[in-house]
C-alpha positions as CSV (number, residue, x, y, z in Angstrom):
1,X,-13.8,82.0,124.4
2,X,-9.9,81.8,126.0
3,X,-7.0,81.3,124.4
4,X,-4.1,80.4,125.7
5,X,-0.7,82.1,124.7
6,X,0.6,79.2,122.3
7,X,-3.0,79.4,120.6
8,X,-2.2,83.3,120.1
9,X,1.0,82.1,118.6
10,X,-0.1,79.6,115.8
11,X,-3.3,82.4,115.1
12,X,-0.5,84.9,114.5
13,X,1.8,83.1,112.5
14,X,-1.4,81.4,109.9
15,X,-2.6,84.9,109.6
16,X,1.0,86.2,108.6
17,X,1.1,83.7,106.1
18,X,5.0,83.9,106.4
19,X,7.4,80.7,106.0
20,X,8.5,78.8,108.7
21,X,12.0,79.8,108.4
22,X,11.0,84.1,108.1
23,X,8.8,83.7,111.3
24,X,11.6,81.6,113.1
25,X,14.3,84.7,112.3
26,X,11.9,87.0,113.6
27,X,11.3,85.7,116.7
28,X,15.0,84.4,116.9
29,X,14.2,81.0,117.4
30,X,15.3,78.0,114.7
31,X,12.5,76.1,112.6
32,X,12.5,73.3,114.9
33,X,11.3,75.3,117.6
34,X,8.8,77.0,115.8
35,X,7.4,73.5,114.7
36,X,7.5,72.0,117.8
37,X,5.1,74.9,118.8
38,X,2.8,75.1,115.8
39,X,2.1,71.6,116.1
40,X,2.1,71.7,119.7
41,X,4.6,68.5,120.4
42,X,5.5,71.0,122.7
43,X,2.9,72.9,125.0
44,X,5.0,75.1,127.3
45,X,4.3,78.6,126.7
46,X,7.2,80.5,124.5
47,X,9.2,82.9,126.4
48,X,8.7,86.4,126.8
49,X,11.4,87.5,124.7
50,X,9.6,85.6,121.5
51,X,5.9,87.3,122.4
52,X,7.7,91.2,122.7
53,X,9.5,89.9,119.1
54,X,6.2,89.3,117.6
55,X,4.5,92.1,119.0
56,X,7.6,94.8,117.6
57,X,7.7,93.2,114.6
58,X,3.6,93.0,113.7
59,X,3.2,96.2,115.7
60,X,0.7,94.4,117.7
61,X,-0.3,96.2,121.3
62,X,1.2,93.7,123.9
63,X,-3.0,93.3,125.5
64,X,-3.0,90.3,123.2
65,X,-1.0,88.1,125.3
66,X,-3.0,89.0,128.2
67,X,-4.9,86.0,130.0
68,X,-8.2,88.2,130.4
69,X,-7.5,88.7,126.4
70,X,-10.4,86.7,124.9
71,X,-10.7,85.4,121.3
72,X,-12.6,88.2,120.1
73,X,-10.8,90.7,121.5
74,X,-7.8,89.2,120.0
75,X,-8.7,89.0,116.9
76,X,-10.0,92.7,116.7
77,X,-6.7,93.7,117.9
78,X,-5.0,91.7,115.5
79,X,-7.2,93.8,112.6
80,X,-6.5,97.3,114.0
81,X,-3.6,99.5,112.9
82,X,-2.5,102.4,115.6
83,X,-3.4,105.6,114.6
84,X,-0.1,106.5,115.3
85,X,0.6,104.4,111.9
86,X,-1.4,106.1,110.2
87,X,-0.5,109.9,109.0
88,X,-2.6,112.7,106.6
89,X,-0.4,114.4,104.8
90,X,-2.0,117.7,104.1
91,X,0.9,120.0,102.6
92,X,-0.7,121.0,99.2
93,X,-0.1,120.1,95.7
94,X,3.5,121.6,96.1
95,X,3.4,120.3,99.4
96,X,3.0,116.5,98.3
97,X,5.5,116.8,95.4
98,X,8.1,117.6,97.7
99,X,6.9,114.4,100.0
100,X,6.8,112.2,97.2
101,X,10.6,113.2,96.3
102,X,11.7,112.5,99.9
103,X,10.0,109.4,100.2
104,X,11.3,108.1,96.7
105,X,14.7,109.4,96.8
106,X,16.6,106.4,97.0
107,X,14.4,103.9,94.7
108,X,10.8,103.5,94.3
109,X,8.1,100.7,93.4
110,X,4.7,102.0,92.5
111,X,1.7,101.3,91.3
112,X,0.4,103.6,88.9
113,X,-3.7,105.1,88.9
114,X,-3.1,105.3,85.0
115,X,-0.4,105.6,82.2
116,X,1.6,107.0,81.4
117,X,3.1,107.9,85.1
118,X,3.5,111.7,86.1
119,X,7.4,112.2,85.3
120,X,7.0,110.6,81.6
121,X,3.7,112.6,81.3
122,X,5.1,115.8,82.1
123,X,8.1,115.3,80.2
124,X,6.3,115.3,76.8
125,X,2.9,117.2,77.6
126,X,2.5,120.5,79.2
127,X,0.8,120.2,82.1
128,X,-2.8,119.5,81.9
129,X,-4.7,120.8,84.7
130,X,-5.6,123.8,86.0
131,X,-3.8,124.1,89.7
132,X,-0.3,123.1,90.2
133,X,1.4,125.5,88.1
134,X,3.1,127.5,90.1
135,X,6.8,127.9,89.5
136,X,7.4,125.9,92.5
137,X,5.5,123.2,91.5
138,X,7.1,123.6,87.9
139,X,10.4,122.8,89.3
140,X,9.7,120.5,91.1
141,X,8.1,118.5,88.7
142,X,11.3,119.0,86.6
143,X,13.2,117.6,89.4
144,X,10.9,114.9,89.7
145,X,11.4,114.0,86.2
146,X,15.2,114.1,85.8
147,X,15.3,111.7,88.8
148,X,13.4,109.2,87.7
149,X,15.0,109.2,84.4
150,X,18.1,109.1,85.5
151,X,19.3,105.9,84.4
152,X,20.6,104.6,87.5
153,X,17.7,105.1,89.7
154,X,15.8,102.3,90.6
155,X,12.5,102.6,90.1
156,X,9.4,99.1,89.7
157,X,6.1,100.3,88.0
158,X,3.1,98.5,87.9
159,X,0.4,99.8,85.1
160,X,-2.8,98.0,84.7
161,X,-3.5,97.0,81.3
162,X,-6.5,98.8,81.0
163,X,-5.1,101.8,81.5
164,X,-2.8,101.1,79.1
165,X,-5.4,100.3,76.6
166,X,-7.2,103.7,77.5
167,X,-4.2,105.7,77.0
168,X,-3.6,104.1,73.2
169,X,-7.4,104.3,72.1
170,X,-9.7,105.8,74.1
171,X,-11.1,108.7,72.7
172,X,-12.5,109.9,76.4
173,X,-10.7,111.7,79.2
174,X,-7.3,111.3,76.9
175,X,-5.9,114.9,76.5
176,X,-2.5,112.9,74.4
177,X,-2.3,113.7,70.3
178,X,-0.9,111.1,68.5
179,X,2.6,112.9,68.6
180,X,2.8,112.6,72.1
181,X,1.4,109.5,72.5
182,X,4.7,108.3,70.4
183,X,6.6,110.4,72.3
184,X,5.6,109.1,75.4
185,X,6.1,105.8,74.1
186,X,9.8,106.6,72.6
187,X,10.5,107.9,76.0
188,X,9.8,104.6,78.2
189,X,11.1,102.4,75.9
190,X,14.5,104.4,76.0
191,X,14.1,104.6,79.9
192,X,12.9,100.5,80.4
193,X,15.0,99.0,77.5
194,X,18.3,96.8,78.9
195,X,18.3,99.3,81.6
196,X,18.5,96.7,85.1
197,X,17.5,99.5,87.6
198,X,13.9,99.6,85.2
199,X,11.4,97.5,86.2
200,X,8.2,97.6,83.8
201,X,5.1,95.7,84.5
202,X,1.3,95.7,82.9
203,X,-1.2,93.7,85.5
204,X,-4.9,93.0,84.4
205,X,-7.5,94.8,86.9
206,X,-10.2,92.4,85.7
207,X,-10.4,89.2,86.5
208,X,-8.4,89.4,89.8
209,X,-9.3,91.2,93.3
210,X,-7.3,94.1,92.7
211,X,-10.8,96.5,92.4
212,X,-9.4,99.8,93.0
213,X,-5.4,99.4,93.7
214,X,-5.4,100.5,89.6
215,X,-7.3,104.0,91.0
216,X,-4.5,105.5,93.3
217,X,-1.3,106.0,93.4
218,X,0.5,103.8,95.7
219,X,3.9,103.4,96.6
220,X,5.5,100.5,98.8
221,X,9.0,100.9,100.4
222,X,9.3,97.9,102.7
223,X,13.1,98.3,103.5
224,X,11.8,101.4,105.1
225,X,8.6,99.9,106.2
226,X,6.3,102.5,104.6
227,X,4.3,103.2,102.0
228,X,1.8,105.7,101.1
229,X,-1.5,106.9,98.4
230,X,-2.8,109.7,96.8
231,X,-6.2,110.7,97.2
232,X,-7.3,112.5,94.5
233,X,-8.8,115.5,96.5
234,X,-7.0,118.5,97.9
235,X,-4.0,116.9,97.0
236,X,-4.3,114.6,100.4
237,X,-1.5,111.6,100.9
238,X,-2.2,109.1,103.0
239,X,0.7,107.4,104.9
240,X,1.4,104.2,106.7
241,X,4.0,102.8,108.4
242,X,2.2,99.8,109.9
243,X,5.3,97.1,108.7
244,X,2.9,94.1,108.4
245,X,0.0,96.0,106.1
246,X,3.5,97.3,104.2
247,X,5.0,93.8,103.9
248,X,1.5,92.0,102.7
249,X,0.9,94.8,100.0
250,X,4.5,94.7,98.8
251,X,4.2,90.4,98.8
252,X,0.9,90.7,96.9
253,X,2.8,92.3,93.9
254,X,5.9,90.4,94.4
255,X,5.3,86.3,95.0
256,X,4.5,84.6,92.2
257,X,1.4,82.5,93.9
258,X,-0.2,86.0,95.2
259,X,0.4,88.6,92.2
260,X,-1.8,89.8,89.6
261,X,-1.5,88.1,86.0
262,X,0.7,90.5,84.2
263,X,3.1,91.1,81.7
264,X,6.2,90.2,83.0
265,X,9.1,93.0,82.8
266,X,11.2,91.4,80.1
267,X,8.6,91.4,77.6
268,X,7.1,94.8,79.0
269,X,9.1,96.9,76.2
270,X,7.8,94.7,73.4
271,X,4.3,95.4,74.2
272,X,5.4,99.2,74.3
273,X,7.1,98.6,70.8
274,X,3.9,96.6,69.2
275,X,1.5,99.6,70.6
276,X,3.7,102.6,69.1
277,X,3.5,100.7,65.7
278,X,0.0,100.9,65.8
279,X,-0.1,104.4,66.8
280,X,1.7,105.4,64.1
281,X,0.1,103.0,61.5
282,X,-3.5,105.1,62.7
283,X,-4.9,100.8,63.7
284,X,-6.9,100.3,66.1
285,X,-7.3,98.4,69.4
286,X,-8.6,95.2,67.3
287,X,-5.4,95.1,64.9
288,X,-3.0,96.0,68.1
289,X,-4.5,92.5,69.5
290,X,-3.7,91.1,66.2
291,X,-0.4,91.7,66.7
292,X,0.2,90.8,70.3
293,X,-1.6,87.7,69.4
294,X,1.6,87.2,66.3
295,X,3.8,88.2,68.3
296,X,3.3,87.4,72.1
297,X,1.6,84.8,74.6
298,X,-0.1,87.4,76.1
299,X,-3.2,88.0,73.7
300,X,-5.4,86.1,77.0
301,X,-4.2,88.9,79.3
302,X,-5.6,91.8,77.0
303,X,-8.3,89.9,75.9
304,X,-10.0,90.3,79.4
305,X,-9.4,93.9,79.2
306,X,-11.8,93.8,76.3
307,X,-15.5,94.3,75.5
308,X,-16.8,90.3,74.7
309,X,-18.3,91.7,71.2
310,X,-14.4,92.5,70.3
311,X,-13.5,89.0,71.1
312,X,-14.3,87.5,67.4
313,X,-13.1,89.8,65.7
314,X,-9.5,89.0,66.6
């Protein structure tokens, strides 16, 4: 089946699921002109300038505004990233340290595989596994720490809940004492606490399609139109710099219609707060939902992160 270049258009701009005003400024035309076209009260192709603006911008190859260019085609062109967009980062566990610190230099927003993240981690626990401790890789986790925690670094985290939950209670795969788990606690509360370059936020992996994004860490810089994720084997990164894919991730966390339920940052801290008190008290997870149900609107949130045969007993 055909298309014709202002059917290309209106495809493109539903599938970006932009505004009218962002996809006008993109293609540096005003909203009326973008209208006219999407509703087709006008039918004369745009001009060339607007098709190489969308192409830049989405990274699209230009074949999709060919004539012989048929739907299908389109459409699988419109679902492939370049490989040139797409880089292994093979360096090592040194190696990827010293990527991540170039990469987050300026600011950062990540979201975590589990919690606590690496630099409040290794702040309070010596390091747990068995490679990555050479004394390269020792400094530069030091330097990775002290950046973070520098107050004045910006720096959005996402946690899901669960792993929140897993890091209080769970007796499995949780290397952290009680001390430290205060500790590590003490330490993001001083670093998230009336600090406005601190953004905390827990997100439930449960009941929304998020299946797997709470396994890796990612992190999104769209000003610089990357982001990238760890895979956990050989210490392998994965990079990409395709600016749509980077835009739509960072929306998904970011617009209120398209983000996970979570915790939102202002009330973050209290939930760290409320979950040290029952670390130090020895409760468990049933009286910590006690509480956030005294103390919070959130008890709905963790409530989903728990096993139905809890649910009564709070």
């Amino acid at each position: 089946m055909s298309l014709d270049t202002l059917d290309k258009l209106i495809m493109i701009y539903q599938r970006s699921g932009l505004s009218v005003s962002r996809f006008a400024s993109i293609i540096g035309k005003d909203r009326r002109t973008l209208t006219s076209w999407i509703d087709k009260s006008v039918c004369k192709d745009p001009p060339k300038e607007v098709l190489e603006s969308i192409t830049r911008f989405f990274r699209y190859s230009e074949r999709v505004w060919d004539q012989e260019c048929d739907k299908d085609e389109f459409l699988a062109l419109l679902e492939h990233i370049p490989q040139s967009e797409i880089k292994i980062i093979d360096k090592g566990y040194e190696g990827g340290l010293e990527y991540i610190l170039e990469k987050e230099y300026d600011r950062r927003f990540v979201i975590h595989s589990r919690f606590p993240g690496p630099a409040y981690r290794d702040k309070i626990v010596t390091f747990p596994y068995k490679f990555g401790n050479s004394p390269q890789a020792v400094a530069l986790r030091k330097r990775r720490c002290e950046h973070i925690l520098d107050y004045g670094f910006e720096s959005v985290e996402w946690y899901s809940i669960e792993s929140l939950l897993h890091f209080a209670f769970s007796p499995i795969g949780n290397f952290y004492t009680t001390s430290q788990k205060i500790a590590v606690l003490d330490l993001m509360l001083k670093t998230f606490e009336d600090n406005y370059n601190k953004s905390l936020y827990f997100f439930d992996s449960q009941t929304t399609k998020v299946s797997g994004i709470d396994t890796i860490y990612m992190s999104i810089n769209p000003k610089a139109h990357i982001m990238f994720f760890k895979i956990p084997i050989d210490s392998l990164i994965v990079e990409i710099t395709n600016k749509m894919l980077v835009y739509r991730i960072h929306k998904h966390f970011t617009t209120p219609s398209s983000a996970p339920k979570h915790i939102p940052k202002d009330d973050a801290p209290k939930i760290l707060s409320i979950l040290k008190d029952c670390i130090q008290e020895g409760k468990d997870i049933v009286h910590f939902c006690k509480n956030i149900k005294r103390q919070t609107p959130f008890l709905p949130i963790f409530s989903c992160n728990l096993s139905v045969e809890l649910h009564h007993l709070i």
